[in-house]
C-alpha distance (Angstrom), angle and dihedral (degrees) to the residues before:
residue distance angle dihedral
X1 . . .
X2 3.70 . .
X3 4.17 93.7 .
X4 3.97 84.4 53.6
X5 3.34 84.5 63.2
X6 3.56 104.6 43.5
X7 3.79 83.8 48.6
X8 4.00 95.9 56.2
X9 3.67 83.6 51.6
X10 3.64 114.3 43.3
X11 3.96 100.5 2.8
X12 3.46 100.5 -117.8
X13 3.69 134.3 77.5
X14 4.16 93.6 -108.7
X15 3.59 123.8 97.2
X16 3.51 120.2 -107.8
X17 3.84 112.9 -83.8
X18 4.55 111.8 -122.7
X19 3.60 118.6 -132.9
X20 3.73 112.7 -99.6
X21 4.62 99.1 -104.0
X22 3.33 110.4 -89.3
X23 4.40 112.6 -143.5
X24 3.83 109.4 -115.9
X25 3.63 112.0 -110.5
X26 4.10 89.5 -109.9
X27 3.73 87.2 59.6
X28 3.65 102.2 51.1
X29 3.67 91.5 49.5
X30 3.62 93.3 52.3
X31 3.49 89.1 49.6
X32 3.64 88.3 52.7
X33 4.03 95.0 50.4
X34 3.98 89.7 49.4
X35 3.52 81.3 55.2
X36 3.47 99.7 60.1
X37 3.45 86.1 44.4
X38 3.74 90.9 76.6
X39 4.01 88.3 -97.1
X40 4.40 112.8 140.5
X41 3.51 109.6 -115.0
X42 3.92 91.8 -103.6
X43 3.64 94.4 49.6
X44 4.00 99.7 48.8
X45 3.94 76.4 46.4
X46 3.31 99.7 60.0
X47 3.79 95.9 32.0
X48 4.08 89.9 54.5
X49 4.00 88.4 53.2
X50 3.68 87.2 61.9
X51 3.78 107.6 80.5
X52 3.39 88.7 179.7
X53 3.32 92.4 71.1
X54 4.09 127.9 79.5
X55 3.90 113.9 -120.4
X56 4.30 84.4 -149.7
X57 3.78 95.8 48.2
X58 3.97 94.2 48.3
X59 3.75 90.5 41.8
X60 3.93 89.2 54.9
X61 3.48 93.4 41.8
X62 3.71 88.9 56.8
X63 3.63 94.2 48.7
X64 4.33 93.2 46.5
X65 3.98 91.8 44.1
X66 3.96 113.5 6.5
X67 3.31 135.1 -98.7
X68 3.60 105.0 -88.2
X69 3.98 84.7 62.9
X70 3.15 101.6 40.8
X71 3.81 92.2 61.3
X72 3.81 90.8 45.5
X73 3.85 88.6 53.6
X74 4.38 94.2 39.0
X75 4.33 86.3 48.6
């Protein structure tokens, strides 16, 4: 029943295919500012996922001991 319905929809049997996630706007530019902030760009992109974490408290903590602790300390 469920391929009948895929069918009506996209005329074939597969299911319709999702858009890859898109980063909200918000994330991307913190990602960009943690950059700057001497962050790689795998680090600031992991550390601007984390909404938990403040973009001025990472960005001080990687000015006071380096990025490469600062991430292991944020994670």
């Amino acid at each position: 029943m469920m391929a009948s319905v895929f069918r009506s929809r996209t005329g074939s049997n597969e299911p319709p295919k999702e858009e890859p996630a898109k980063p909200e706007k918000h994330i991307l530019w913190r990602q960009q500012q943690l950059q700057r902030a001497g962050f790689d760009e795998t680090q600031a992109a992991l550390i601007a996922g984390a909404r938990h974490i403040d973009l001025h408290m990472a960005m001080d903590l990687a000015e006071k001991a380096g990025p490469e602790l600062a991430t292991k300390i944020l994670l």
